[in-house]
N, CA, C and O atoms as a GROMACS GRO file, in nm:
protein
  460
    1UNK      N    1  -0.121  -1.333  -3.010
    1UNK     CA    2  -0.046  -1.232  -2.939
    1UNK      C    3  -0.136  -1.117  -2.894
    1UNK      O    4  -0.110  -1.053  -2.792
    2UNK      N    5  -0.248  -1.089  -2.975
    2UNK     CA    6  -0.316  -0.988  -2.940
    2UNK      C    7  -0.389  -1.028  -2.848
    2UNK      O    8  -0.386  -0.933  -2.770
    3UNK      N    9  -0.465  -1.121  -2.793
    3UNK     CA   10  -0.522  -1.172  -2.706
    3UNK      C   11  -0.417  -1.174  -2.531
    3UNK      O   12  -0.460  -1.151  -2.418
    4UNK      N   13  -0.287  -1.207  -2.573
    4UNK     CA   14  -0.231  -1.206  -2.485
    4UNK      C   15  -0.182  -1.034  -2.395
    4UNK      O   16  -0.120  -1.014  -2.291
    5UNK      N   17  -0.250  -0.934  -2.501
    5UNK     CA   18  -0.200  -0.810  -2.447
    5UNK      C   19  -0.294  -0.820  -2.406
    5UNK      O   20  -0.292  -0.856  -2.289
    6UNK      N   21  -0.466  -0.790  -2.483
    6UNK     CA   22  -0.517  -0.771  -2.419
    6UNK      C   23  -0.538  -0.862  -2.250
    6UNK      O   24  -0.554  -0.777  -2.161
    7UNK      N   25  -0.540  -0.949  -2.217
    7UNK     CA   26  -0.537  -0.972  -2.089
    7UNK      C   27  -0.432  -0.931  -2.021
    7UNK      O   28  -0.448  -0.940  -1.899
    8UNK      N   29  -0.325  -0.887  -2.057
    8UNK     CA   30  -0.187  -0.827  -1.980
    8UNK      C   31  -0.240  -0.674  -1.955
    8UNK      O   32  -0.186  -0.636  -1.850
    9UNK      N   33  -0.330  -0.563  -2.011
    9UNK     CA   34  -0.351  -0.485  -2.003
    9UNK      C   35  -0.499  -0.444  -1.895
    9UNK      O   36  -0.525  -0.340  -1.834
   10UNK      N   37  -0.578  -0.582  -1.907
   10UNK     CA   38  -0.694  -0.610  -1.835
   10UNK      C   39  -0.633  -0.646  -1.715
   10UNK      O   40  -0.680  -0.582  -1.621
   11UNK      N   41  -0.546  -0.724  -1.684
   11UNK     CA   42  -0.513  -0.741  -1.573
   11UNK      C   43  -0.396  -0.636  -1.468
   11UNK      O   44  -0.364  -0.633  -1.349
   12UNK      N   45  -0.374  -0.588  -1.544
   12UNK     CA   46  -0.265  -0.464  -1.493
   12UNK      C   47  -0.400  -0.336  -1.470
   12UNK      O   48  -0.400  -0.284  -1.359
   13UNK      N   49  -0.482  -0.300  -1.546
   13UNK     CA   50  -0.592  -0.190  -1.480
   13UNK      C   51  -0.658  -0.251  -1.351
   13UNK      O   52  -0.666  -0.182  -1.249
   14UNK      N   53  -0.710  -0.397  -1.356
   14UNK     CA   54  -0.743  -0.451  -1.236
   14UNK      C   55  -0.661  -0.410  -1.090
   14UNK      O   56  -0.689  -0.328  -1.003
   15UNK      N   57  -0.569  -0.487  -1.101
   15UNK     CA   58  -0.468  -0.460  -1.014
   15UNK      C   59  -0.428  -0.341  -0.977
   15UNK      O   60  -0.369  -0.318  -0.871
   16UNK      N   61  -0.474  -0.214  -1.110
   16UNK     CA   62  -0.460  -0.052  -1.036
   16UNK      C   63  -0.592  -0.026  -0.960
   16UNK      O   64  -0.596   0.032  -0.851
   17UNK      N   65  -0.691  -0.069  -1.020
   17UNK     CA   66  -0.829  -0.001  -0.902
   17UNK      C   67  -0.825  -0.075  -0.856
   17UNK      O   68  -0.942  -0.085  -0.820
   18UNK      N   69  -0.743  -0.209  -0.793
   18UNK     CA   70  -0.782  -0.289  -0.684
   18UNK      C   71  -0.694  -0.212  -0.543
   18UNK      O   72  -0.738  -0.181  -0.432
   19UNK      N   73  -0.578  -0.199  -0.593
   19UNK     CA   74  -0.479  -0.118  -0.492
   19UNK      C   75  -0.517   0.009  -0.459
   19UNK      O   76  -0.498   0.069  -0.353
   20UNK      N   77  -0.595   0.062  -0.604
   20UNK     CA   78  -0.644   0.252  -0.512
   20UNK      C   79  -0.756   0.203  -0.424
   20UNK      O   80  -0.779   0.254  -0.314
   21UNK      N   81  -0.831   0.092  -0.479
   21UNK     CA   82  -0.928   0.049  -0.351
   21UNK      C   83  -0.879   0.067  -0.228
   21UNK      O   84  -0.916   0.136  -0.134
   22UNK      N   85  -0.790  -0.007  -0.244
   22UNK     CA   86  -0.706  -0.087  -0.101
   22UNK      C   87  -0.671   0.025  -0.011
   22UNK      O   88  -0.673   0.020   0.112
   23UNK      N   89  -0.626   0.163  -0.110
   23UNK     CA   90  -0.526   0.237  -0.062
   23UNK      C   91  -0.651   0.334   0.050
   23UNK      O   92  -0.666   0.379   0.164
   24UNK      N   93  -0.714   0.320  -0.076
   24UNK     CA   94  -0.847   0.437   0.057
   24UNK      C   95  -0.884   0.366   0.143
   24UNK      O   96  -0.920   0.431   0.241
   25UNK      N   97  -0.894   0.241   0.156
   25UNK     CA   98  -0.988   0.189   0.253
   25UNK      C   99  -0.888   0.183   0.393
   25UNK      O  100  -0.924   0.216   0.506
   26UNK      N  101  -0.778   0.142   0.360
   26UNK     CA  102  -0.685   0.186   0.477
   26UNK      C  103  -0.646   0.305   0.520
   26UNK      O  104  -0.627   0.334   0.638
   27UNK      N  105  -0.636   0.367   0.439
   27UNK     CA  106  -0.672   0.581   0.473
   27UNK      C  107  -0.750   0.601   0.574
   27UNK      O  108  -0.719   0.662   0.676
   28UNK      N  109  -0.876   0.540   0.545
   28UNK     CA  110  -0.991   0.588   0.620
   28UNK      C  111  -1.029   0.496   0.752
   28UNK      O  112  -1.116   0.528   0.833
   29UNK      N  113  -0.916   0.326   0.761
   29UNK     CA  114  -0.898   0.309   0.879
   29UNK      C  115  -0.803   0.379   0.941
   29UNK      O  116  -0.787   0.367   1.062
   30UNK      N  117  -0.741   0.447   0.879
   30UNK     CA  118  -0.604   0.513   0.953
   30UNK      C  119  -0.661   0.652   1.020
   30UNK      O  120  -0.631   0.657   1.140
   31UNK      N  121  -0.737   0.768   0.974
   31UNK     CA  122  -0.795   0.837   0.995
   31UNK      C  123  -0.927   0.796   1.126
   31UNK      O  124  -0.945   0.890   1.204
   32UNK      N  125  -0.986   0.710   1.145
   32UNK     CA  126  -1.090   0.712   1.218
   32UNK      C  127  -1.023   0.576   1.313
   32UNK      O  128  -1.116   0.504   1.353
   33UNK      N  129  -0.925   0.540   1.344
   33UNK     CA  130  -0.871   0.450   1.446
   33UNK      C  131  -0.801   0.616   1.524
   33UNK      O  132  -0.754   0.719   1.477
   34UNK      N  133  -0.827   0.567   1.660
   34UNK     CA  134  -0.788   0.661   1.769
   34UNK      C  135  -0.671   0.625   1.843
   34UNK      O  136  -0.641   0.688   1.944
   35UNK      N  137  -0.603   0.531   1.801
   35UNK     CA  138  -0.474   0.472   1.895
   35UNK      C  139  -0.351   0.489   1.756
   35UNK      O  140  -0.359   0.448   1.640
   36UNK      N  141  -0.261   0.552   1.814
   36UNK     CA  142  -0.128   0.595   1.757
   36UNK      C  143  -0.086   0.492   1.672
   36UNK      O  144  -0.077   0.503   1.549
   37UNK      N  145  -0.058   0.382   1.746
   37UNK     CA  146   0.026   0.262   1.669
   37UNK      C  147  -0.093   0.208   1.597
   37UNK      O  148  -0.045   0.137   1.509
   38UNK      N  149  -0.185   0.206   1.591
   38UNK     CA  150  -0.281   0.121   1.512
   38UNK      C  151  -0.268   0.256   1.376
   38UNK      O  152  -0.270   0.213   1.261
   39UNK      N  153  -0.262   0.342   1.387
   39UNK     CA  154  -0.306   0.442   1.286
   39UNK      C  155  -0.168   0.434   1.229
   39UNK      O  156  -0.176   0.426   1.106
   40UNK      N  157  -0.032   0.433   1.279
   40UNK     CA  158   0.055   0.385   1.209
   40UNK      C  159   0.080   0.281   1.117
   40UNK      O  160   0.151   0.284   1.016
   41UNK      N  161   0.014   0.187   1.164
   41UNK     CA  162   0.009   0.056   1.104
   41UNK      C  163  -0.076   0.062   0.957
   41UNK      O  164  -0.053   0.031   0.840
   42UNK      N  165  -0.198   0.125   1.044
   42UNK     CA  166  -0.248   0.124   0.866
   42UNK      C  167  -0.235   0.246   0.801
   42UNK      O  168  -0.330   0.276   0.729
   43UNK      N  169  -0.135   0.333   0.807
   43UNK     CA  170  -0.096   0.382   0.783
   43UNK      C  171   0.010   0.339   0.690
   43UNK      O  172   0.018   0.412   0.591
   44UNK      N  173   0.074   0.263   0.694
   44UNK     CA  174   0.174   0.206   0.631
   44UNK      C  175   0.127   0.074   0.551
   44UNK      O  176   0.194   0.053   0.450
   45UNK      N  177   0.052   0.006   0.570
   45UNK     CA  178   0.001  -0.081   0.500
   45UNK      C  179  -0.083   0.010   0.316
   45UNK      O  180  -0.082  -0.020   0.196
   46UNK      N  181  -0.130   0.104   0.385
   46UNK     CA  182  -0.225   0.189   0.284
   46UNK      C  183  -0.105   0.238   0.179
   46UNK      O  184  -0.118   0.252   0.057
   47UNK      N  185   0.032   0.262   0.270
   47UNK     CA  186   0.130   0.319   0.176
   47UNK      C  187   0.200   0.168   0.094
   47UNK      O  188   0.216   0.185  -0.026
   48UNK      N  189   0.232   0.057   0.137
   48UNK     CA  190   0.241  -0.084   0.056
   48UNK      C  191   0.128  -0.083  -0.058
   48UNK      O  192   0.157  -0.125  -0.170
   49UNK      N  193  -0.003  -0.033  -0.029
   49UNK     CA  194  -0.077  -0.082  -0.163
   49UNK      C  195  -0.061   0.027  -0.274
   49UNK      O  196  -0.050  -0.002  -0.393
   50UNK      N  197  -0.062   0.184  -0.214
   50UNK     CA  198  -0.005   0.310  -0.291
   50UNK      C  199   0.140   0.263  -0.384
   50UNK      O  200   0.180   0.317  -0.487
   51UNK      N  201   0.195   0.156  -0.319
   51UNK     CA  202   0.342   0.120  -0.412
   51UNK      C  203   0.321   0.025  -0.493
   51UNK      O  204   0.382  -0.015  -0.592
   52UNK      N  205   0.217  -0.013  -0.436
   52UNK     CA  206   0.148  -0.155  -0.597
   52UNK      C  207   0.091  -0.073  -0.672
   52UNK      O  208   0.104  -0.119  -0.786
   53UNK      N  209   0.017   0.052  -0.678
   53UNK     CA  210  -0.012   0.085  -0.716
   53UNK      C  211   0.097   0.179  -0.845
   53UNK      O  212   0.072   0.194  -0.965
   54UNK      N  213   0.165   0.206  -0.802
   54UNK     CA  214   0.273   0.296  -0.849
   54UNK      C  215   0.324   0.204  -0.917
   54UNK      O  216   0.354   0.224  -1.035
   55UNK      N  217   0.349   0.060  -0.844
   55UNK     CA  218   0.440  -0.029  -0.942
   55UNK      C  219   0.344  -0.055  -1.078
   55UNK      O  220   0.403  -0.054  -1.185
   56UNK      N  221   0.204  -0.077  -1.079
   56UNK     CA  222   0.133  -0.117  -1.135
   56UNK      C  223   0.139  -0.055  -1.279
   56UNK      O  224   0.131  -0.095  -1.395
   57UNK      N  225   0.159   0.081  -1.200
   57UNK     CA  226   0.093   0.197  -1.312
   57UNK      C  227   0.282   0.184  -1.412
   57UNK      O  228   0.275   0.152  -1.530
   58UNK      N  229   0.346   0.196  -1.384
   58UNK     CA  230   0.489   0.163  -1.443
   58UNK      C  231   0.467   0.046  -1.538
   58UNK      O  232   0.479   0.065  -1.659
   59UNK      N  233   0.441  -0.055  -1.499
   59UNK     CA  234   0.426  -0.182  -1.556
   59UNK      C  235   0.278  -0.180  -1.669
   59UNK      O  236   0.269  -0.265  -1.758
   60UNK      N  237   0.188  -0.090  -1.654
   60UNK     CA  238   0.114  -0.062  -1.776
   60UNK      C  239   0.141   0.047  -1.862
   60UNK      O  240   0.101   0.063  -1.977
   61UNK      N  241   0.227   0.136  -1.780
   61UNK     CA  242   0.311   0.227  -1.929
   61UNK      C  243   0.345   0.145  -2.020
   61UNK      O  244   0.292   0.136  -2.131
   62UNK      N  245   0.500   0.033  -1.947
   62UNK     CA  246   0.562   0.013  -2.015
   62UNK      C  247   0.494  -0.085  -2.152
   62UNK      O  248   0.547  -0.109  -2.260
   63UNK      N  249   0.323  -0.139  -2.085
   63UNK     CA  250   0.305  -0.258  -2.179
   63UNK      C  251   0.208  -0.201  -2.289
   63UNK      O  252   0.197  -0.252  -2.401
   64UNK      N  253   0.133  -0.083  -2.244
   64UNK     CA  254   0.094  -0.008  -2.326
   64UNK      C  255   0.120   0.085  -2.469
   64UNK      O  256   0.064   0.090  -2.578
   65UNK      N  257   0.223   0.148  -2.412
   65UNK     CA  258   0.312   0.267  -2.469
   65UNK      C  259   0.482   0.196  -2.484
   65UNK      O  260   0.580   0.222  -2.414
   66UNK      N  261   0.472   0.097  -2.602
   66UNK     CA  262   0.658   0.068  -2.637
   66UNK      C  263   0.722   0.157  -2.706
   66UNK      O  264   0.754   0.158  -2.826
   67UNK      N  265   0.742   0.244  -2.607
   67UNK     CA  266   0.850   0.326  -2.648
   67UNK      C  267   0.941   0.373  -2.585
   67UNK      O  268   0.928   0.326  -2.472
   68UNK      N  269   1.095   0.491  -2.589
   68UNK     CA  270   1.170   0.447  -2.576
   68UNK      C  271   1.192   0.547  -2.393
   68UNK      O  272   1.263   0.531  -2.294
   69UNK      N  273   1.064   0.664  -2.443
   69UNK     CA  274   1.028   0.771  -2.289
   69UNK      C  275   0.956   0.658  -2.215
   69UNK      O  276   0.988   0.623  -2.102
   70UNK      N  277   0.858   0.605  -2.283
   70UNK     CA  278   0.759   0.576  -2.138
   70UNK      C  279   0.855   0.368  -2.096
   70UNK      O  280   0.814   0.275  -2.026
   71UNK      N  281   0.966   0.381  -2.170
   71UNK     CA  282   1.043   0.240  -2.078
   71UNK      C  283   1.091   0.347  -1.989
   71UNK      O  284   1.053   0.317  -1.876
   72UNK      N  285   1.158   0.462  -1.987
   72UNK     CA  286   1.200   0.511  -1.859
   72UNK      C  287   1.150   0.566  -1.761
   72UNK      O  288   1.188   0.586  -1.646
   73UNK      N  289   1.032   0.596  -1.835
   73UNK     CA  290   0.932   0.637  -1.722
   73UNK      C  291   0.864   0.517  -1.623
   73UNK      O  292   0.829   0.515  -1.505
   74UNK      N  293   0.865   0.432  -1.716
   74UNK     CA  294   0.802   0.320  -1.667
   74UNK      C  295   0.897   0.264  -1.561
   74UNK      O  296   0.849   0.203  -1.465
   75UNK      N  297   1.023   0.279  -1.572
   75UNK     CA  298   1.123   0.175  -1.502
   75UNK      C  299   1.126   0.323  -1.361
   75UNK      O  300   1.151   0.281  -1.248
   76UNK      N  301   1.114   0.400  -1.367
   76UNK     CA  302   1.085   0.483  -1.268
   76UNK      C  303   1.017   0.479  -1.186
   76UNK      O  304   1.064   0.483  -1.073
   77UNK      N  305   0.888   0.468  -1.203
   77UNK     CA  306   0.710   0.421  -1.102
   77UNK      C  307   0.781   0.288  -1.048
   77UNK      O  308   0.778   0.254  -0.930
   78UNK      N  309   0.838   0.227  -1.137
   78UNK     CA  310   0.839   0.032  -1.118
   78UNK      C  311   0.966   0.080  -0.956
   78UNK      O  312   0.938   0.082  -0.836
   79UNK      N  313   1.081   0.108  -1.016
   79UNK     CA  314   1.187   0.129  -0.871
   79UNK      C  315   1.101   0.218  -0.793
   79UNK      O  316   1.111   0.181  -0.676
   80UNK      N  317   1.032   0.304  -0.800
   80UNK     CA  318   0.943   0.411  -0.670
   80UNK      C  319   0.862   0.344  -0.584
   80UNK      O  320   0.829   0.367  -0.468
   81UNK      N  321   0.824   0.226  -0.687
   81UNK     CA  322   0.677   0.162  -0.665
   81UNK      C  323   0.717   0.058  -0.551
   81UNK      O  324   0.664   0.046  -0.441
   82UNK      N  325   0.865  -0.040  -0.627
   82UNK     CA  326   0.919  -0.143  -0.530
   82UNK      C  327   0.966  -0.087  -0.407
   82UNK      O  328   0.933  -0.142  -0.302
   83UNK      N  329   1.058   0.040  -0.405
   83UNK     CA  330   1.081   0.058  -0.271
   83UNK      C  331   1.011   0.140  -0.214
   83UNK      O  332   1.086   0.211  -0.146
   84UNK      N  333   0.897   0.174  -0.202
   84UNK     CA  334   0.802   0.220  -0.175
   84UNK      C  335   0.715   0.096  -0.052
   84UNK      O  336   0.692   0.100   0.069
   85UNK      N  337   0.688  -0.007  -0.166
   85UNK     CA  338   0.645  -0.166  -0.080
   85UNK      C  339   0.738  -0.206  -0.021
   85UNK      O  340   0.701  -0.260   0.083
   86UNK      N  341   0.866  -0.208  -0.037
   86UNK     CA  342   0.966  -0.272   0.047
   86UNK      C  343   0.994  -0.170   0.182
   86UNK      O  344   0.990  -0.191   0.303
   87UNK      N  345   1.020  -0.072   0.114
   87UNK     CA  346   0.992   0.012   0.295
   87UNK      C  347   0.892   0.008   0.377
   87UNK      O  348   0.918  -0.043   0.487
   88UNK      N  349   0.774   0.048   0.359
   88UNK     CA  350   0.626   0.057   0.480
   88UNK      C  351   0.631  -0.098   0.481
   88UNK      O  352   0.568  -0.132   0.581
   89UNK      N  353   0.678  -0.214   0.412
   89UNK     CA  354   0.690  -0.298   0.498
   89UNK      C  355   0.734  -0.342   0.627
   89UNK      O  356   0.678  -0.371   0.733
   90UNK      N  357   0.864  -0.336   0.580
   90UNK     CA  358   0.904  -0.296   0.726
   90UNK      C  359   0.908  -0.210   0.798
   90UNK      O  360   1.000  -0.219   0.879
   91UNK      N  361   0.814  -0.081   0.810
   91UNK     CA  362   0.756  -0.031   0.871
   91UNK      C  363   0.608  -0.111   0.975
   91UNK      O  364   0.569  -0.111   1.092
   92UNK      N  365   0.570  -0.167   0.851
   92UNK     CA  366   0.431  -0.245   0.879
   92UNK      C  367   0.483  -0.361   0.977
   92UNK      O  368   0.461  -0.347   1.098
   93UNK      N  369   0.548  -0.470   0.930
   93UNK     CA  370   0.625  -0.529   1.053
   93UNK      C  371   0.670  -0.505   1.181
   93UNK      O  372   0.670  -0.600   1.259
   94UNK      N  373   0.718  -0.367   1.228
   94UNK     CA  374   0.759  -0.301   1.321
   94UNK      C  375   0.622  -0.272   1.385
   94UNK      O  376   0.602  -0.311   1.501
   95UNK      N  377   0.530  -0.208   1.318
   95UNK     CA  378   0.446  -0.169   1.423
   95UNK      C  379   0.338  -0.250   1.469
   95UNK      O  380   0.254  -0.222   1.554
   96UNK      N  381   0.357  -0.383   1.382
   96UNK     CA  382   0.246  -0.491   1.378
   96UNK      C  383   0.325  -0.522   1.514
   96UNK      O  384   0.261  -0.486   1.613
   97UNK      N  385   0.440  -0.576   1.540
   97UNK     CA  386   0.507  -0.628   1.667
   97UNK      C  387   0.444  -0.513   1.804
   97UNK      O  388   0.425  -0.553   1.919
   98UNK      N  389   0.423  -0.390   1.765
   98UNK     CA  390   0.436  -0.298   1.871
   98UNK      C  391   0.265  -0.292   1.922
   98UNK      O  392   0.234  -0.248   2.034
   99UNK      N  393   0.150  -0.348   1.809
   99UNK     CA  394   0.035  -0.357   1.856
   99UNK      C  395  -0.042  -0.425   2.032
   99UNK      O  396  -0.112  -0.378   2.122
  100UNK      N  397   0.009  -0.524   2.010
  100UNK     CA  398  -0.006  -0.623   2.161
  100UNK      C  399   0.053  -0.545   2.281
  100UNK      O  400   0.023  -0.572   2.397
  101UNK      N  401   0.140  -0.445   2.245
  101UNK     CA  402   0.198  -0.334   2.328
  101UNK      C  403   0.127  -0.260   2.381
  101UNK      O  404   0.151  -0.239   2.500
  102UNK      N  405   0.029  -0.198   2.326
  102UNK     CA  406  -0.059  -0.096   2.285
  102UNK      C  407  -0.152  -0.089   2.361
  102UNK      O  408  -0.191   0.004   2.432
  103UNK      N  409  -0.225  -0.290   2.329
  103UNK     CA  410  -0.375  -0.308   2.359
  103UNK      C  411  -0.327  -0.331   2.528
  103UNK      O  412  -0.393  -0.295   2.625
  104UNK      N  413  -0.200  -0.396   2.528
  104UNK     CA  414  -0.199  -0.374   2.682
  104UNK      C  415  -0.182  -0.244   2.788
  104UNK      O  416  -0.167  -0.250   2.910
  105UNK      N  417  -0.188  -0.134   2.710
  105UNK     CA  418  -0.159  -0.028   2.777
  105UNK      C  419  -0.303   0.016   2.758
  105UNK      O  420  -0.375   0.036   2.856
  106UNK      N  421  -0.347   0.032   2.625
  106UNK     CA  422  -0.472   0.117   2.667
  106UNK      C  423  -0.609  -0.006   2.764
  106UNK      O  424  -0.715   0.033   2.813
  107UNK      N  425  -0.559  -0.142   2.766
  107UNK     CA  426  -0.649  -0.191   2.878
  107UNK      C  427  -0.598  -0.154   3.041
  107UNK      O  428  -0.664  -0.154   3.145
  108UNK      N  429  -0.511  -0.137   3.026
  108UNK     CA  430  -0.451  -0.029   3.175
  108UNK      C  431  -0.528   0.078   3.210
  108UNK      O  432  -0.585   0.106   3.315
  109UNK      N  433  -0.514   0.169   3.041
  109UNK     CA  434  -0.582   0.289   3.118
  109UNK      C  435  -0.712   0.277   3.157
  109UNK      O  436  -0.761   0.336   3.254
  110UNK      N  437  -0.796   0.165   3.050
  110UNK     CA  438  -0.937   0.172   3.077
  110UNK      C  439  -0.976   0.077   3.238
  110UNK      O  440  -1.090   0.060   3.279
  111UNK      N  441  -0.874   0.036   3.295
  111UNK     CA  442  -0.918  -0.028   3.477
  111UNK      C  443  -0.908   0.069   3.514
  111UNK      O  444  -0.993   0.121   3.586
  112UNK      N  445  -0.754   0.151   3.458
  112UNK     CA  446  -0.764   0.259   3.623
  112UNK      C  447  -0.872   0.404   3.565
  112UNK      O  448  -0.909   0.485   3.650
  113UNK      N  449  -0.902   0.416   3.455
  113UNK     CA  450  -1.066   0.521   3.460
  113UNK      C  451  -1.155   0.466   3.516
  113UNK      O  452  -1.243   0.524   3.580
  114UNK      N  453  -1.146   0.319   3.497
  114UNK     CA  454  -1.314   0.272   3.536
  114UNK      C  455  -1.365   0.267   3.718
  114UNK      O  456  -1.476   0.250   3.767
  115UNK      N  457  -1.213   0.295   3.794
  115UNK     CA  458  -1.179   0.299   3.923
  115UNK      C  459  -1.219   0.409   3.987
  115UNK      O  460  -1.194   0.425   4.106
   0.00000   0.00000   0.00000
């Protein structure tokens, strides 16, 4: 049994610095992309891994700390965390559709500057 926490606890910290990874690295495409809907997009993707992250951190309270504050705390991050990912999803969906939109407009603008 002890073997089995420890990898439940190894794998739940993984999964938190893998998502704060995730979360900056899309930050900083979101920040240095110059087109609206693209910066939305990862914009919202960065906020899906911020909710794994949140879910993450819930789900190692609870496996860490059995007790009777950090189950409610824990079940707190865990619902923040899920609809957190379940919203900028479909956010992320929406603006993923609206990209091909985009690239066809800003190849518009770049014929008629280049004119």
């Amino acid at each position: 049994m002890e073997m089995l926490y420890q990898i439940a606890v190894s794998f739940l910290v993984t999964v938190l610095l893998l998502s704060l990874f995730m979360f900056l690295l899309y930050k900083v495409r979101m920040v240095r992309s110059g087109r609206d809907v693209r910066k939305a997009y990862y914009n919202s993707i960065s906020r899906i891994w911020l909710g794994i992250l949140i879910l993450s951190f819930g789900l190692n309270t609870i496996v860490q700390f059995p007790t009777a504050v950090s189950y409610i705390i824990g079940a707190l991050f865990i619902a923040v965390g899920a609809y957190n990912i379940w919203h900028f999803n479909a956010a992320r969906k929406y603006f993923k559709g609206n990209l091909p939109i985009e690239d066809e407009a800003w190849a518009e603008f770049n014929r008629k500057s280049r004119k």
